[in-house]
C-alpha positions, -999 to +999 in steps of 0.1 A: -826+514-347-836+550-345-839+572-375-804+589-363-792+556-349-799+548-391-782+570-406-747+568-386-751+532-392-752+537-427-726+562-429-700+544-414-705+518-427-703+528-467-673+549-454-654+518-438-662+495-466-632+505-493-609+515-468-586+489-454-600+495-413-626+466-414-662+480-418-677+444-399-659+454-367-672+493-368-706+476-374-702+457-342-689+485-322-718+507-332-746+481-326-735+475-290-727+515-288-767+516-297-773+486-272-784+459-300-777+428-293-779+419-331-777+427-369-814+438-388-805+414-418-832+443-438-809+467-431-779+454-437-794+440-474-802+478-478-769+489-465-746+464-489-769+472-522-763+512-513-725+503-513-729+481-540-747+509-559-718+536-547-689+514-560-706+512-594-713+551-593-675+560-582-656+533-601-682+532-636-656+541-659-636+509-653-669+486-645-682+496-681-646+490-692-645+455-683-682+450-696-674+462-725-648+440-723-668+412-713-692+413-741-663+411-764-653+385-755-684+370-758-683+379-790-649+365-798-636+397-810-601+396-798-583+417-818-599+445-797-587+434-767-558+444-750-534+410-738-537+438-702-571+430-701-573+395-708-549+387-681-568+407-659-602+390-665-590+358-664-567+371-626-599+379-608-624+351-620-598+329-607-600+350-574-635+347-571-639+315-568-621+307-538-632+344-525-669+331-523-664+296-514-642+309-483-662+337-478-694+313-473-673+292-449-664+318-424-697+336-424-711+309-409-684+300-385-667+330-375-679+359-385-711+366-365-689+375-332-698+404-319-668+398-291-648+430-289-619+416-274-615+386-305-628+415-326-599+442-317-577+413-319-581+404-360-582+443-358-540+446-346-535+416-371-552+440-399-531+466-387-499+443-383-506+427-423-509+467-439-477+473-419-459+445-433-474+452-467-462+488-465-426+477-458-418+450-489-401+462-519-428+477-545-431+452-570-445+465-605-461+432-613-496+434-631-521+409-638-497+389-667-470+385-646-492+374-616-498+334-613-524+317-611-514+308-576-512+345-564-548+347-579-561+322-552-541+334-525-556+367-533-588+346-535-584+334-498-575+370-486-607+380-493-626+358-479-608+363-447-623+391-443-656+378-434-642+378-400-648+409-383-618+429-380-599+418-410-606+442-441-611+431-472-597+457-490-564+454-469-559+419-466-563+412-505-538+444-514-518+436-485-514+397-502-510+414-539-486+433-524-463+411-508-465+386-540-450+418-564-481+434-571-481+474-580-496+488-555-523+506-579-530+473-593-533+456-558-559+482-546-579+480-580-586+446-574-592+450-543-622+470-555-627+450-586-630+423-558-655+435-539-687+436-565-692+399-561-681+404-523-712+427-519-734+406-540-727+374-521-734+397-486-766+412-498-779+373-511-765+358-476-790+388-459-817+382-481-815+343-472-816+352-436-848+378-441-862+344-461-856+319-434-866+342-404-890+364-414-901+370-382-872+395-372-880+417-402-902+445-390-897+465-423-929+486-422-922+505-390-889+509-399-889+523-433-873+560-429-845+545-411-838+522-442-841+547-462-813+573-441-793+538-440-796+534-475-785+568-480-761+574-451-743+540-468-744+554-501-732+589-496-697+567-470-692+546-499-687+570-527-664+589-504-650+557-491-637+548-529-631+587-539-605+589-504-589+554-514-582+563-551-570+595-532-547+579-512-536+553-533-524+586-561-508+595-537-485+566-527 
């Protein structure tokens, strides 16, 4: 990529990664926009650990919340936990689980299409779960109420999207959703949801810069990393700042 061809990349894609439109797809549609016939797995690690890093920047009041909570635990000091937070700890390790597992799956059989016609096609069914999402009955359920069931079909949401055109973000609060979920919760864990997402994308690039390292060309291409890195940053924060936006505002 060019230094401009970088940054767009980058942009877009931190911008399309918390919103429920399917950043994998844009990523496609832009690479053959730029005439690539494939992914730069060293710019994608550098583009998923900017978003990683813009999530933890926008959303750090509630990562250091469930640390906090986390370490407590550890400890074994319940009595300062909240029974809320407990239920919610317990709600998305159970999601993780099959999250990753799935998510591994598909990546390696049918996520690396760069087909725009299958692509626009998980695209409408996107667009066609959100609708149907957006017309159940608002449930007010939160992470006590939820079972452990709706945990791994959230679970399995999420690692549909590994298939370009589904959103991760939409399909696991479109799923929350439809089970009872408040919508606030259901796009909280959606976010919550996509830290180990992230990290599981940026060790899947790294494996791939490991077993070929002869499509990395990282020297001649640093100062486009480095306006994808902060193109991806700069769409992610917005990304999650628009989302929380949004999601206020029903």
């Amino acid at each position: 990529m060019s230094w401009l061809q970088g940054l767009i990349y980058g942009l877009v894609s931190g911008f399309t990664e918390f919103l429920p439109i399917s950043s994998q797809a844009h990523q496609a549609l832009l690479l053959q926009l730029f005439g690539l016939e494939q992914r730069e797995p060293v710019c994608d690690l550098i583009v998923h650990t900017a978003i990683l890093l813009s999530l933890y920047m926008s959303y750090k009041t509630v990562l250091d919340q469930l640390r906090r909570d986390r370490n407590l635990r550890q400890q074994n000091r319940k009595s300062y936990r909240s029974t809320g937070n407990i239920a919610e700890s317990r709600f998305i390790r159970n999601a993780v689980i099959p999250m990753l597992i799935g998510s591994i799956v598909l990546y390696y059989t049918a996520a690396n299409s760069n087909n725009l016609l299958i692509i626009s096609a998980f695209l409408s069914i996107n667009g066609i779960l959100l609708y149907a999402s957006n017309r159940v009955m608002q449930g007010n359920k939160d992470a006590r109420a939820m079972a452990v069931f709706d945990s791994f079909l959230i679970g399995i949401a999420g690692a549909v999207s590994a298939i370009s055109g589904i959103s991760r973000t939409g399909s696991v609060a479109s799923v929350a959703m439809i089970r009872g979920a408040d919508r606030k919760k259901a796009y909280h864990w959606a976010l919550l949801l996509s830290v180990p997402a992230l990290y599981l994308l940026a060790g899947l690039d790294l494996f791939l810069i490991i077993a070929n390292p002869g499509v990395v060309h990282f020297w001649s291409s640093i100062p486009g990393y480095l306006l994808s890195a902060i193109g991806a940053f700069c769409g992610g924060c917005c990304s999650v700042a628009l989302l929380r936006f949004l999601i206020l505002r029903n």
